[in-house]
RORO-117001 format. One line per field, with one value per residue (C-alpha): x, y negated, z negated; chain. Coordinates in steps of 0.2 Angstrom, whole numbers, always signed. Layout:
% RORO-117001
u	[X:...] .
v	[Y:...] .
w	[Z:...] .
chain	[A:...] .
***
This chain:
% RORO-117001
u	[+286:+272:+258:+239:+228:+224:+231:+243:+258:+263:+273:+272:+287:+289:+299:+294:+279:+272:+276:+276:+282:+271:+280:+268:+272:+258:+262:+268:+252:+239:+248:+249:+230:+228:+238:+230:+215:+223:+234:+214:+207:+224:+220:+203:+206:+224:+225:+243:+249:+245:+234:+215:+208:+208:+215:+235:+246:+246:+265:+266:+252:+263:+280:+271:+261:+272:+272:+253:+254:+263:+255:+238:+243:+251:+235:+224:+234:+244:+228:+217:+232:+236:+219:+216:+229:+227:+208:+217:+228:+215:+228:+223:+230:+239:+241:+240:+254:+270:+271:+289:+300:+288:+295:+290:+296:+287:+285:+288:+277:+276:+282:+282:+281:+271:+277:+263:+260:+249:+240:+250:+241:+240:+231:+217:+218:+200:+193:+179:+187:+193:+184:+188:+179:+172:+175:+161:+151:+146:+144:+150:+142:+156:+155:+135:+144:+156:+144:+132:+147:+151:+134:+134:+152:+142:+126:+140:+136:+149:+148:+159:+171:+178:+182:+197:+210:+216:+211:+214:+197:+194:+194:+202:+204:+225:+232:+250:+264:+282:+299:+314:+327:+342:+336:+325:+312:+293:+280:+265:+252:+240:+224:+221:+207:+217:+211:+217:+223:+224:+236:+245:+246:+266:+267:+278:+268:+253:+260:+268:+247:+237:+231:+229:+216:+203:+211:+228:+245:+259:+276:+288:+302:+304:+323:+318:+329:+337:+326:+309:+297:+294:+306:+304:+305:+319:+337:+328:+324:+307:+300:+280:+266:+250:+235:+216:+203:+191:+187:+173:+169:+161:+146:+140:+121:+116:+112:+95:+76:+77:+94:+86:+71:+80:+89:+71:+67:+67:+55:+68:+86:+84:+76:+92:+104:+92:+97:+116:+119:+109:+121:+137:+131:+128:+144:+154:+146:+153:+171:+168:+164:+179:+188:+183:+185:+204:+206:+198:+210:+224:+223:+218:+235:+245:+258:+252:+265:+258:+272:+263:+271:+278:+269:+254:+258:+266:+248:+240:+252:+250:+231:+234:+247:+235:+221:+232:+240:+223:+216:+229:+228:+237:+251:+268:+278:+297:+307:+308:+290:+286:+299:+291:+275:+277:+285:+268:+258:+270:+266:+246:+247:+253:+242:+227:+231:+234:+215:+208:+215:+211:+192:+191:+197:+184:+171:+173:+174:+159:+152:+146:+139:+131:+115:+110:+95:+109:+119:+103:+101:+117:+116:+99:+109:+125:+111:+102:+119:+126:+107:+107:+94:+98:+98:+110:+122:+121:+125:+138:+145:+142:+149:+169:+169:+164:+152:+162:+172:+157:+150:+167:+167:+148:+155:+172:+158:+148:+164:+168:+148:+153:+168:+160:+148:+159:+171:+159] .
v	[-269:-276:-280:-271:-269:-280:-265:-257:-260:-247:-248:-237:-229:-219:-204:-197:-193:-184:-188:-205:-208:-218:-229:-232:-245:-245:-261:-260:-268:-258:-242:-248:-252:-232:-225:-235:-227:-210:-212:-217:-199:-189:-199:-196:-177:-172:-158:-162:-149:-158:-172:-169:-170:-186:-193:-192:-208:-219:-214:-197:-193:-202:-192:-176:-175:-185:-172:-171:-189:-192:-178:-187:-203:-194:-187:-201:-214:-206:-198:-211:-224:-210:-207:-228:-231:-218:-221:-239:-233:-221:-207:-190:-178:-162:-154:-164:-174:-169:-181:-184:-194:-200:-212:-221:-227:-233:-253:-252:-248:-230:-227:-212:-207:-196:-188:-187:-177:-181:-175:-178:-190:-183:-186:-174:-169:-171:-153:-157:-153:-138:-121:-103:-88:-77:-57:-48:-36:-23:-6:+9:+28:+36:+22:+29:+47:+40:+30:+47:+59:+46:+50:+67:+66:+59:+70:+85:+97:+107:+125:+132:+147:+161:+175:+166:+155:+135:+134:+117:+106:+116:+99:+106:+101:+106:+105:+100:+101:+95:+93:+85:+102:+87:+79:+97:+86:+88:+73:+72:+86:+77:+82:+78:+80:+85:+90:+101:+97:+79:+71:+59:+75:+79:+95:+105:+105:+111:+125:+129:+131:+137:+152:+148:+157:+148:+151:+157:+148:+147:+138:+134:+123:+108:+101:+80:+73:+58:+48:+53:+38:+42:+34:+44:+60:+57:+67:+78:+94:+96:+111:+113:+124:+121:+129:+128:+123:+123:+125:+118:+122:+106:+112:+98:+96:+97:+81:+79:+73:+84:+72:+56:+59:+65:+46:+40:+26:+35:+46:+52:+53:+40:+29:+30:+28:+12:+7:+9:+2:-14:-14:-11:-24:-37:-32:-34:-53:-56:-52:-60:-77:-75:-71:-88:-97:-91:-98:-113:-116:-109:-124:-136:-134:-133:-148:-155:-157:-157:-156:-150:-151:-140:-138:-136:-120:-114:-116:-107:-94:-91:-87:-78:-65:-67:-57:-47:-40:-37:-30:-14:-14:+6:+2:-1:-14:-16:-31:-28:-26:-41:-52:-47:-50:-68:-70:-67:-75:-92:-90:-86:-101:-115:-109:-110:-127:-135:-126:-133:-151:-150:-145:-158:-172:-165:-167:-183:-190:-181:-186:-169:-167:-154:-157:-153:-141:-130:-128:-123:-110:-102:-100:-91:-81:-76:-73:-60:-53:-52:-46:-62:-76:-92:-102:-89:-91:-108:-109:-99:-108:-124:-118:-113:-129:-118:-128:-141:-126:-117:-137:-137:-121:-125:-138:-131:-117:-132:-138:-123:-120:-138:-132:-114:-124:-136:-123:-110] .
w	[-1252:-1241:-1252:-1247:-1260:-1275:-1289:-1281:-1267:-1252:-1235:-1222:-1212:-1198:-1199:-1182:-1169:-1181:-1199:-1208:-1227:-1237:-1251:-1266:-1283:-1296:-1304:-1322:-1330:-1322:-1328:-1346:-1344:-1339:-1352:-1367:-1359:-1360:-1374:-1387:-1378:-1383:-1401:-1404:-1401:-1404:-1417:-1425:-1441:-1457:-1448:-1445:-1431:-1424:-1437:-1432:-1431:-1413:-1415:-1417:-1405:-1392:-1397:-1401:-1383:-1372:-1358:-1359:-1358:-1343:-1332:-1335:-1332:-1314:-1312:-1313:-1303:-1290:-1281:-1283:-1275:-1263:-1257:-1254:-1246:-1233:-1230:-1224:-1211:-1204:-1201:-1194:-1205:-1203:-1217:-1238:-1239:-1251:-1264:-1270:-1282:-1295:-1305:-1322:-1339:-1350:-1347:-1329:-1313:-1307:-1290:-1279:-1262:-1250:-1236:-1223:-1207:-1192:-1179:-1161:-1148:-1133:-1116:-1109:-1090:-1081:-1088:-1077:-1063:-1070:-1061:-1063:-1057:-1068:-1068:-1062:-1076:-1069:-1079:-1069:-1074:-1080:-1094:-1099:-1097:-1110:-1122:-1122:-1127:-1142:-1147:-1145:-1155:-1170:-1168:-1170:-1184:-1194:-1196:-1208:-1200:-1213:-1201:-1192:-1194:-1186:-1167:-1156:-1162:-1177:-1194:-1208:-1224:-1231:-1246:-1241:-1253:-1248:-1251:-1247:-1249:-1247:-1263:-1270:-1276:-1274:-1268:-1274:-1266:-1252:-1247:-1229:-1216:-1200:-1182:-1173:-1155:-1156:-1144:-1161:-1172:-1179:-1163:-1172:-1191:-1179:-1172:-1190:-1196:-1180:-1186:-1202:-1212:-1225:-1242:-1233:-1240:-1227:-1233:-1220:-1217:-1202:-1196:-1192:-1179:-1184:-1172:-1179:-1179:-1195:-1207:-1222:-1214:-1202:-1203:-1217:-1217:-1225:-1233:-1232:-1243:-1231:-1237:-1229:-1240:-1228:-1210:-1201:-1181:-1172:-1162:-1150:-1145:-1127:-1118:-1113:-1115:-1136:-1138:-1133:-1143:-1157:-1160:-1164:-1151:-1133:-1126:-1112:-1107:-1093:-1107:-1118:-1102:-1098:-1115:-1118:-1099:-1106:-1122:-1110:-1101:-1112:-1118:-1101:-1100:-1117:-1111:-1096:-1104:-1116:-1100:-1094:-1109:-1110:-1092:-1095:-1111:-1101:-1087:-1100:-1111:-1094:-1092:-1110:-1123:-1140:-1153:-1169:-1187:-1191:-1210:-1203:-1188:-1207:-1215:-1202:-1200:-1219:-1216:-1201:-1212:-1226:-1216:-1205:-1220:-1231:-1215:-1219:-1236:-1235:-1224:-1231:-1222:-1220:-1217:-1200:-1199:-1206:-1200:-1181:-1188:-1196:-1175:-1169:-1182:-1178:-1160:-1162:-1174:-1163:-1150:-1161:-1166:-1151:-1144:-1157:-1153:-1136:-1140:-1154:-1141:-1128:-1142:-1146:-1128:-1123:-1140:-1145:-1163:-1171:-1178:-1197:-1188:-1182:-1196:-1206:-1190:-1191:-1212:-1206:-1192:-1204:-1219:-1207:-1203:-1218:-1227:-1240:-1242:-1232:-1248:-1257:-1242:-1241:-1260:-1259:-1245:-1254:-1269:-1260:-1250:-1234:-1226:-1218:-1211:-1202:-1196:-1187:-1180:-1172:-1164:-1157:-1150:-1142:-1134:-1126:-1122:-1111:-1104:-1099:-1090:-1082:-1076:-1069] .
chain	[A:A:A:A:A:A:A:A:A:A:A:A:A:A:A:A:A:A:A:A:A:A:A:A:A:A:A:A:A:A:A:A:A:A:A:A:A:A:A:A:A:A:A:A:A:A:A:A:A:A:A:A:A:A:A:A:A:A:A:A:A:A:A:A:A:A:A:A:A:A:A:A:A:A:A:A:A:A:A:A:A:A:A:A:A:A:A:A:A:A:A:A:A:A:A:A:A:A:A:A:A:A:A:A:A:A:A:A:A:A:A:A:A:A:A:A:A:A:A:A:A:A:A:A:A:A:A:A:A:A:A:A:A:A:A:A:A:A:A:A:A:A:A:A:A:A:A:A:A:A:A:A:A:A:A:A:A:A:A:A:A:A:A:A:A:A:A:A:A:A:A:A:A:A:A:A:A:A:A:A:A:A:A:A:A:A:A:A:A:A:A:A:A:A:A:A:A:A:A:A:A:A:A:A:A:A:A:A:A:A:A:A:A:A:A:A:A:A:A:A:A:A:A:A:A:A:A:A:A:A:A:A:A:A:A:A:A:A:A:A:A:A:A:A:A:A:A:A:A:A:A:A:A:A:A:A:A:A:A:A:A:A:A:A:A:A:A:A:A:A:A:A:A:A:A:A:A:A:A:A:A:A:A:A:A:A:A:A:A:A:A:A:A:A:A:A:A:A:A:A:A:A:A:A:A:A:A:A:A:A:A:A:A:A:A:A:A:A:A:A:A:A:A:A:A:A:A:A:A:A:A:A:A:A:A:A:A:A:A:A:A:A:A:A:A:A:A:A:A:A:A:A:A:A:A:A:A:A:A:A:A:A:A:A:A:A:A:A:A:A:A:A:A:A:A:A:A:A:A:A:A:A:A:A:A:A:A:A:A:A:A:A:A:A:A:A:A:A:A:A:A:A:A:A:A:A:A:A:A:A:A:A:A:A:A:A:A:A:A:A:A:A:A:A] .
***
């Protein structure tokens, strides 16, 4: 091995583009040095039966808590040599590298090695020359139509109805029992909010309880083709014991200058029309501008090869499932449904790698930095949004490791600020 420190011996070795092994030997003197070290702390407080503590034999210590032993020893020298050795090669890691075959006997020098993947190198294309034209925003009047019926959705009251049964746009609140008649045995009773007359709604368990009068109980039973989209129910024929426990009627306030003013901020109805086509518009410029900056990515990746490892799309498409799945916390997924999703999440994965290369390649030829002023601004932003002080955020954020994470996110924003520029 190729000596390149004054403690410890490594070589280098090329496995491929992207991956290297790393060959380490700690020799045999220094380890001795570290487990003497070890080996007086195990002493001093090692709680042997009929010994006190502290007070067991060298000896025993050693053959009562060998295990213990060698993990610490691992522990202390393998990072530290690990860590060394790659701050001399300067290489831009992937993902942490995978250390293998650690070996060691007592006497002799501990060797191990370390599997290590890297970043690709690749070439930029003159992104300055990119342009692309961006969409026009422009809010039309049927979208104020539609923003003012959302708000007359919401400003909806619900009168209570007692003198007539289920009509299309009635809410309803069932008490649904159901069994299987195949297998004669009963789930467990649901309470649901349903509406009537909406376009998802099972057709036929609608028509089954139109009509249905507050208190009423109606049991019935519904034949499932083979090919229903839902799984559970499919091929089986299902018997129902639907009961109204209560039935509202949604009665819509009229649009004008009382509306407006009834929200709290506008004198009129032009005032509030003035304000939600100012929302839709800022909105439509949003898009627009991540319109853009999906082109400009678009022409950036074209003709570039950028071969990532394959450990680190895996990492990311960990997190990626890890918050698509907690973002349905109710759903239950099959096999099939998470086998396609794991596709995506592969797919989305490399693509947000290979962005991120490119914008960190762009940053550091441009030498864009981002200043310790607008960290402390966007704590302040996400404290505001999130209603926290700034210096419980910025704990916090200290605390988990984050604010490295959000520095690099400012910057990757300042990239594509650039590239925005450059392209428009």
């Amino acid at each position: 091995m190729e000596e390149k420190s004054k403690w410890f011996k490594e070589k280098l070795t090329e496995l491929g583009p992207n991956r290297r092994e790393l060959q380490v030997e700690i020799p045999a003197e220094i380890v001795a040095q570290e487990l003497e070290d070890i080996l007086a702390k195990f002493i001093s407080r090692a709680k042997i039966p009929g010994f006190r503590v502290g007070k067991a034999p060298r000896e025993i210590v050693r053959r009562v808590l060998a295990a213990d032993i060698r993990e610490r020893l691992i522990e202390r020298l393998i990072p530290r040599a690990l860590n060394e050795s790659l701050q001399g090669y300067e290489l831009n890691l992937a993902v942490d590298p995978v250390v293998q075959d650690i070996l060691w006997e007592e006497g002799k020098p501990l060797t191990f090695r370390a599997v290590i993947d890297i970043w690709p190198e690749f070439n930029l294309p003159d992104y300055k020359k990119i342009k692309v034209e961006a969409p026009v925003a422009e809010v039309k009047e049927e979208e104020i139509d539609k923003a003012l019926s959302e708000l007359q959705q919401r400003a909806a009251e619900f009168i209570p109805i007692t003198d007539r049964g289920l009509a299309p746009g009635d809410y309803a609140l069932l008490e649904i029992k159901t069994r299987d008649l195949k297998t004669k045995k009963w789930r467990p009773t649901q309470k649901v909010q349903f509406q009537a007359g909406r376009p998802e709604n099972d057709r036929v368990l609608e028509e089954k309880i139109l009509g249905l009068i507050p208190g009423e109980t109606r049991t019935f039973i519904i034949e499932y083709p083979e090919d229903h989209e839902e799984r559970s129910l499919a091929g089986r024929p299902i018997e129902y014991i639907v009961k109204i426990l209560a039935l509202r009627e949604m009665r819509l306030p009229a649009i004008n200058d009382d509306f407006a003013r009834s929200l709290g901020q506008f004198d009129n109805l032009d005032q509030l029309k003035q304000k939600i086509q100012e929302e839709l518009l800022g909105r439509k410029k949003e898009q627009s501008r991540q319109e853009v900056i999906k082109l400009v990515l678009e022409k950036l990746s074209e003709g570039l090869s950028i071969s990532l490892p394959e450990a680190a799309i895996e990492e990311e498409k960990q997190a990626l499932m890890q918050r698509w799945l907690a973002s349905r916390p109710d759903k239950k997924w099959d096999k099939v449904e998470v086998a396609a999703l794991e596709k995506e999440a592969w797919r989305i994965a490399g693509k947000n790698l290979r962005e991120r290369l490119i914008l960190e390649k762009v940053a550091k030829k441009e030498g864009l930095e981002v200043s310790d002023s607008e960290v402390e601004e966007e704590v302040r932003s996400l404290a505001r949004a999130n209603r926290l002080s700034s210096f419980e955020l910025k704990e916090r954020l200290e605390r988990e490791g984050k604010m490295g994470a959000l520095r690099h996110n400012l910057l990757l924003r300042k990239v594509v600020d650039f590239l925005v520029s450059q392209a428009l």
